[in-house]
C-alpha positions in Angstrom: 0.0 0.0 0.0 1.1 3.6 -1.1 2.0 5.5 2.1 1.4 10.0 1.8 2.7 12.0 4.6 3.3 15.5 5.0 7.1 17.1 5.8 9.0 19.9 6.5 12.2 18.8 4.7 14.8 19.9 7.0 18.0 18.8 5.1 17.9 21.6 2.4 18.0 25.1 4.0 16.8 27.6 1.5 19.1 30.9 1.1 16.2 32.6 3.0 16.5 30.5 6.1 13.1 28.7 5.2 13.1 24.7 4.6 10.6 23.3 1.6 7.4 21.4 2.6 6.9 18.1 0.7 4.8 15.1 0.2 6.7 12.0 0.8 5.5 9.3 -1.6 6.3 6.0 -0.1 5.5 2.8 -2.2 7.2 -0.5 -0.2 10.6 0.7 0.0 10.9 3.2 -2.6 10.7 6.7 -1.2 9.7 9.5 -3.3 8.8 13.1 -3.0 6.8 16.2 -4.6 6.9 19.6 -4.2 4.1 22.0 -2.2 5.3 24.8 -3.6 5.6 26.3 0.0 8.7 26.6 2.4 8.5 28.1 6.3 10.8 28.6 8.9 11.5 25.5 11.0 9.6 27.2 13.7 6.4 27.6 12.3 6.0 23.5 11.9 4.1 21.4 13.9 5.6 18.3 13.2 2.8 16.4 15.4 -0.1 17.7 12.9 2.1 17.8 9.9 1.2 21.8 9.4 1.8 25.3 9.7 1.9 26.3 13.2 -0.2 29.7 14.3 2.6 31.4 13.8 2.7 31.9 10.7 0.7 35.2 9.3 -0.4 33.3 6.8 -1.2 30.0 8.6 -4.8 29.7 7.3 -4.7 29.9 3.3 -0.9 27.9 3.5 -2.8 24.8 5.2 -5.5 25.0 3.2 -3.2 24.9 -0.1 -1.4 22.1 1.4 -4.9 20.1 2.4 -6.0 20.6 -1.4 -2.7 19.5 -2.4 -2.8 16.8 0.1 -5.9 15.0 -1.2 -5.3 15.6 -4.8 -2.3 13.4 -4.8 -4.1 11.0 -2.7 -6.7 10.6 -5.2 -4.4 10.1 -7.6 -2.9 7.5 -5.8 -6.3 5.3 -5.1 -7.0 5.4 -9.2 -3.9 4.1 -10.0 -3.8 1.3 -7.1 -7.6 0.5 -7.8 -6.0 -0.5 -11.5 -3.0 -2.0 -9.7 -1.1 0.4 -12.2 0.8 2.3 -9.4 4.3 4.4 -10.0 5.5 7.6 -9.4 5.9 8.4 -13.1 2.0 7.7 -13.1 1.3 9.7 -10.3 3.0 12.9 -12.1 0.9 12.1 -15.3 -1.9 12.5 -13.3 -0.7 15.6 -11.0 0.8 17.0 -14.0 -0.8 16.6 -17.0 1.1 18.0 -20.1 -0.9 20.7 -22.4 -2.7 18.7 -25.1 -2.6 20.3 -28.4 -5.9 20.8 -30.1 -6.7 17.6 -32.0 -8.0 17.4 -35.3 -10.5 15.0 -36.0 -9.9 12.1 -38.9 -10.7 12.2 -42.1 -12.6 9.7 -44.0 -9.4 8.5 -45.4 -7.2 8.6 -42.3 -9.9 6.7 -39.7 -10.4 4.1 -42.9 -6.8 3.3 -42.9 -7.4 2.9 -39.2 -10.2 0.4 -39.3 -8.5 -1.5 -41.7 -5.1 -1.5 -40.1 -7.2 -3.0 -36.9 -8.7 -5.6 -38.7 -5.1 -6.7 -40.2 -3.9 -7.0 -36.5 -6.8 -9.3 -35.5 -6.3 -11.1 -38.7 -9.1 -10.2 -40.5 -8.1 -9.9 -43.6 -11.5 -10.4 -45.5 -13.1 -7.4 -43.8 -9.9 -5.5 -44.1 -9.6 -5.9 -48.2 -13.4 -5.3 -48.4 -13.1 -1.8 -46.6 -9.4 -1.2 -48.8 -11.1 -1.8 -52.3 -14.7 0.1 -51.5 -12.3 3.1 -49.7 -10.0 3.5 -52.1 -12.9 3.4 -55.0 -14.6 5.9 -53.4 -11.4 8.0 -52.6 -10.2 8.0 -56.3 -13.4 9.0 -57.7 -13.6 12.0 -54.7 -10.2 12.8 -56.4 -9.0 13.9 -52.5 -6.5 12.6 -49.6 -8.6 14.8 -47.4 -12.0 13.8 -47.6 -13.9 15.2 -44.4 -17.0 13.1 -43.4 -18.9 16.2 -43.4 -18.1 16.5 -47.2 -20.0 13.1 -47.9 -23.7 14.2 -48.7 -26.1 13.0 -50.6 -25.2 14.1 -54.0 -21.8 13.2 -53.7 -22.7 9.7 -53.1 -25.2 9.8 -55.4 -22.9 11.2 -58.2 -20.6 7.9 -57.2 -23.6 5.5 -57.9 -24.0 6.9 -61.3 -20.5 7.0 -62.1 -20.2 3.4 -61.1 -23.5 2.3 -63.1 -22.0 4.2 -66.1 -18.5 2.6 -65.7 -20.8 -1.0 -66.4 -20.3 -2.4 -62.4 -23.0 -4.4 -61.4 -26.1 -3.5 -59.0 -25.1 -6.1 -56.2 -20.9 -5.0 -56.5 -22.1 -1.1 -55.8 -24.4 -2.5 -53.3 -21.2 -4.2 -51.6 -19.6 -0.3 -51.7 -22.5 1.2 -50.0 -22.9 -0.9 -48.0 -19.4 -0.6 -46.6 -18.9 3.2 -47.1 -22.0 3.1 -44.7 -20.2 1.0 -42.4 -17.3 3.3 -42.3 -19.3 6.4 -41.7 -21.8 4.5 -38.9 -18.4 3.5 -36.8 -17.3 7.2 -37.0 -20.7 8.2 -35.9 -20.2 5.8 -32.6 -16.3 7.1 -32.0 -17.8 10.4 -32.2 -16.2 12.0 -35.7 -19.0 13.3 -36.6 -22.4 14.4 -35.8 -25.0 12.4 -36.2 -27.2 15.1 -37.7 -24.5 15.2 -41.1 -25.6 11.8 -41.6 -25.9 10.9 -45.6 -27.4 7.7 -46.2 -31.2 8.4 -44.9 -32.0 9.2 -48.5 -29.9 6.9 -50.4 -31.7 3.4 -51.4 -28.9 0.9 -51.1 -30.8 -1.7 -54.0 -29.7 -5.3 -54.5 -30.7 -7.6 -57.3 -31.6 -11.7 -57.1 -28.0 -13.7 -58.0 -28.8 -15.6 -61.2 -29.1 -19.8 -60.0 -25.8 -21.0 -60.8 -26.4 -24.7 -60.5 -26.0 -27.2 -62.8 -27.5 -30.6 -63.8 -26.2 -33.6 -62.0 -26.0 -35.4 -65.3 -23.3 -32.7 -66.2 -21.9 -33.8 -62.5 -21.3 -36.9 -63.4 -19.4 -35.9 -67.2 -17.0 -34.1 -65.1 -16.4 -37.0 -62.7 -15.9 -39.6 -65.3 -13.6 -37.2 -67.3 -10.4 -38.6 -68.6 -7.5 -36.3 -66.9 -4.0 -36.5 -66.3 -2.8 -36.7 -62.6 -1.7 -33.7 -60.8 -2.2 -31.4 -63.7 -3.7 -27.6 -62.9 -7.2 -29.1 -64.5 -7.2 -32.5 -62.5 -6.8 -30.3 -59.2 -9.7 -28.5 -60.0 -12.1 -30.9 -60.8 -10.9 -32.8 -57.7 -11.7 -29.4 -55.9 -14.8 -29.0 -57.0 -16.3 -32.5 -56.4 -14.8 -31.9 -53.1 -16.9 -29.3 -52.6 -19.9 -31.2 -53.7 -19.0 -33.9 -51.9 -19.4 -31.4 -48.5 -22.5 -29.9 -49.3 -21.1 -27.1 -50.8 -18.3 -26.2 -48.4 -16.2 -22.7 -49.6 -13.2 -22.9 -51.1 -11.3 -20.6 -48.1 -12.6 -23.4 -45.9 -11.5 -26.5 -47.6 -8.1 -24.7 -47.8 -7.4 -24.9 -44.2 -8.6 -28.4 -43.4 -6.3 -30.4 -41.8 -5.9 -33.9 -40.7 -7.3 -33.5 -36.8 -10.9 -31.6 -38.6 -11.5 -35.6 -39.4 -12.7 -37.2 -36.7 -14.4 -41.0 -36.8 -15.6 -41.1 -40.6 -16.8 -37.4 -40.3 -15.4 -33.9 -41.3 -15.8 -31.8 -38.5 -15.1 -27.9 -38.7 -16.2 -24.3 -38.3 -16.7 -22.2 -41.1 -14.6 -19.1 -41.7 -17.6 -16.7 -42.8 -20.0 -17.4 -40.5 -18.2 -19.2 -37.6 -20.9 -22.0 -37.8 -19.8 -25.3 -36.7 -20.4 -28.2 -39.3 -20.0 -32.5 -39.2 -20.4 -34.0 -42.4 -20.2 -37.8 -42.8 -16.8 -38.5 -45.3 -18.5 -40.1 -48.7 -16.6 -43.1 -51.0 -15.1 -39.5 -53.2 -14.1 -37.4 -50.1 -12.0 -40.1 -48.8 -10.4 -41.1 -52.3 -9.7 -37.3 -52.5 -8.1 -36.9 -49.0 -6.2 -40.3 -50.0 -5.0 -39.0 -53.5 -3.4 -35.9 -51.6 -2.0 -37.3 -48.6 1.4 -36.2 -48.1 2.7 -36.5 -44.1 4.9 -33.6 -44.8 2.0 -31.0 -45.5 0.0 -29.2 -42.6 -3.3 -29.0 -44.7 -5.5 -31.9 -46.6 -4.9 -30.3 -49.5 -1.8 -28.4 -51.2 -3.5 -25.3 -51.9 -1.7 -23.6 -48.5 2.1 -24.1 -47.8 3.1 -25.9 -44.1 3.7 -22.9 -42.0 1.4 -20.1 -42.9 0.7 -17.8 -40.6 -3.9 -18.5 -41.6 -6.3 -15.6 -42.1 -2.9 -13.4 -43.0 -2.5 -11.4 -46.1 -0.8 -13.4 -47.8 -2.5 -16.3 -47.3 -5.9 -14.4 -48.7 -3.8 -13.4 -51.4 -2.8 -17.2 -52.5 -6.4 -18.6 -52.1 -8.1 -16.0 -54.6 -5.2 -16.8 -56.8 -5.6 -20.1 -56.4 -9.7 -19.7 -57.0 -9.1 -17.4 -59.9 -6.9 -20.4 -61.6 -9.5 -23.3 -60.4 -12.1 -20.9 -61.9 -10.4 -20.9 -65.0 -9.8 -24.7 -65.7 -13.2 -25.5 -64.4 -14.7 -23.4 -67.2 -12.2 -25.6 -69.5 -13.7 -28.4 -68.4 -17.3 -27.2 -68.8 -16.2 -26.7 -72.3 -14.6 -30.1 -72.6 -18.0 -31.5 -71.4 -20.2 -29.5 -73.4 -21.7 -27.8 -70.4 -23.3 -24.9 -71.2 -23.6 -22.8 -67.9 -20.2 -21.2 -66.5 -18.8 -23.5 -64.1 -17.4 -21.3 -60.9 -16.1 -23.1 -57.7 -19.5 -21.5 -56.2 -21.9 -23.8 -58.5 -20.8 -27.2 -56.6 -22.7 -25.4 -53.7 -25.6 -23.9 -55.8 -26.1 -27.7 -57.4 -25.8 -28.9 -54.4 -28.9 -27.1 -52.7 -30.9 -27.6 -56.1 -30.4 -31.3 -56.5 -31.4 -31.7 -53.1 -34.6 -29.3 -53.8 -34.7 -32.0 -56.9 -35.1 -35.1 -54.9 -37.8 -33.7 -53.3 -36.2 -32.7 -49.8 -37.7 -29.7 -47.2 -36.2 -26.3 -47.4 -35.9 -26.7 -43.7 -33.5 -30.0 -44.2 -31.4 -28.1 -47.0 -30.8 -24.8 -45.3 -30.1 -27.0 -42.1 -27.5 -29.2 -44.0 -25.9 -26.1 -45.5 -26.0 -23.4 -42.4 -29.1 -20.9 -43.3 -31.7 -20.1 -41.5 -35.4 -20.8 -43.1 -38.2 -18.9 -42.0 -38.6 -16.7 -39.3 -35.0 -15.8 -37.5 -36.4 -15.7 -33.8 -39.0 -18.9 -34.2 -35.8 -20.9 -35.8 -34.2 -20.4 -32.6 -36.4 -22.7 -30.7 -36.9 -25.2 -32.8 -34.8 -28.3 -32.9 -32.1 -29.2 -35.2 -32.9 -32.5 -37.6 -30.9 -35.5 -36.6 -27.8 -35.5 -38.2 -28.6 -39.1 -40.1 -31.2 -36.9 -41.9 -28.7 -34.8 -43.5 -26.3 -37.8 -43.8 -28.4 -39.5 -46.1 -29.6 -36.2 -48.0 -26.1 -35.8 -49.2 -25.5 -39.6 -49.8 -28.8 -39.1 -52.0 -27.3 -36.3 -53.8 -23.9 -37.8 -54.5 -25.3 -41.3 -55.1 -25.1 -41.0 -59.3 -21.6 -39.7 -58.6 -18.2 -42.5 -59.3 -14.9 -41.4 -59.5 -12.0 -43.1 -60.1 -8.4 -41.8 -59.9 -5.0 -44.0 -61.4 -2.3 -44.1 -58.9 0.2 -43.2 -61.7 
């Protein structure tokens, strides 16, 4: 416990003939002292009551200076021991605060670079490239470094929607822009950037449009899975991928990534989704095991050699190699829809889209798919209450789904 006391320090005569009155800071064995600001004669001390004695002329106004001055420091020291953050250097901090130069509030730009520098620190990257590209977007089009948040108005953001509509982007990707721009401007709002009353977006309609289906017919399933295709060429991966992703009712690229040996546990694939932090346990099919088989390697962290053994996950650079890696899947899967005669453009999203529609197909609940796949049907707050189907349910939807499905791999 911090110990204050009062005294008349009697080792430093001043040239006057008075002595300087000090606080004596005592914190286990460290003894430190600050200054009152007064000095007396050695007479006029009481060293009993730790005060100015009668005496003095001034007596009155010099003890109540030092009383002040008394209980000032020892509130500072109860706020710093109630945070068990005690030292002297504290204690002056608090006794002595420095002048703080006006600060000037953020700009858009400058609390943007903030928010995304945050996100990079608690590795997440995702969020942190969506607020980069929409920023810097909106920044280039402003033309400015120095875009105050009370400069965003409603025609400015409406002048960005119509140049982004006239440069050909699509209503959902501008959606994605507002969306986040709003984001942005809602945080400073909170942290107090800017008044609530300059607020933009009451007036601006953020629209979306219906995603075209994406699925594909099982029969073209199957062409892809009987292709003929040379081993551990760029087109053989991602064919492999995308059954993969099939085969586990439509799990996201990012995800099946960063599986790793211990996310199999007893026939079943066991892990939480990236996105949505959801927890999933998916019964292994004949095709997910061949896979996992085909690309064992004992040297590798992950399942699958999409992520290099030591990567530090959810990092830049690891974001950076699985949208490469997508892009290039994306690219020989659209190969092989050409090889196969397939029509519709075959993206590593359509395993999940076909997934959900053959289901739908086969004649199965929306309930059981959006269980199986991690939506919510109906009503948010009544799907709370009700009870999950039994996983065997969902086991034999996606057996049911697959069942057309053979594959078979060479071991050359």
């Amino acid at each position: 416990m911090v110990q204050l006391k009062v005294i008349l320090d009697t080792r430093r005569k001043k040239a006057d003939g008075t002595y300087p009155i000090l606080f004596r800071v005592t914190n286990i064995k460290k003894v430190n002292y600050l200054s009152s600001g007064l000095s007396i004669m050695q007479e006029d001390w009481d060293e009993l009551t730790h005060s100015i004695l009668k005496t003095h002329p001034n007596h009155k106004p010099l003890n109540l200076s030092l009383s002040k001055k008394y209980y000032e420091i020892q509130r500072g020291i109860l706020r710093l021991e109630n945070d068990n953050l005690f030292s002297i250097e504290g204690l002056k901090s608090i006794l002595y605060p420095k002048p703080t130069e006006s600060v000037k509030p953020l700009t858009f730009n400058e609390y943007t670079k903030k928010l995304i520098k945050q996100m990079m620190v608690l590795n997440k990257t995702g969020n942190a490239l969506v607020y980069k590209h929409a920023s810097n977007r909106f920044i280039n089009f402003v033309g400015s470094k120095t875009i105050e948040f009370t400069q965003i108005d409603y025609n400015l953001l409406d002048s960005f929607r119509h140049q982004l509509i006239m440069e050909g982007m699509k209503i959902n990707s501008i959606s994605n822009y507002f969306r986040t721009i709003r984001a942005i401007y809602n945080r400073a709002v909170k942290a107090k950037l800017v008044e609530k009353s300059h607020y933009p977006f009451q007036d601006i309609t953020i629209k979306t449009e219906r995603t075209a289906k994406r699925a594909i017919m099982m029969s073209d399933i199957v062409t892809i899975a009987n292709l003929s295709l040379d081993n551990h060429l760029k087109k053989w991966n991602a064919r492999n991928y995308f059954l993969l992703s099939l085969s586990l009712i439509g799990i996201s690229f990012t995800d099946l990534a960063y599986l790793k040996s211990s996310n199999i546990k007893d026939g079943r694939l066991e892990y939480k989704r990236r996105k949505t932090h959801k927890d999933y346990s998916i019964k292994l099919t004949p095709i997910c095991v061949q896979l996992f088989e085909t690309y064992k390697n004992p040297e590798n962290t992950y399942l699958l050699p999409i992520i290099p053994t030591g990567s530090e996950e959810d990092s830049l650079v690891c974001k950076s190699l699985i949208s490469q890696w997508i892009k290039n899947t994306n690219k020989w899967l659209k190969a092989i829809g050409l090889e196969c005669n397939i029509k519709d453009n075959i993206t590593t999203y359509v395993a999940r889209h076909t997934w959900a529609t053959t289901a739908k197909r086969l004649g199965f609940s929306n309930e059981v798919i959006a269980e199986a796949m991690g939506h919510e049907f109906g009503n948010r707050i009544t799907n709370i209450y009700l009870d999950s189907f039994d996983q065997h349910v969902i086991d034999e939807l996606n057996e049911k789904v697959l069942a057309p499905i053979t594959l078979t791999i060479s071991q050359s």
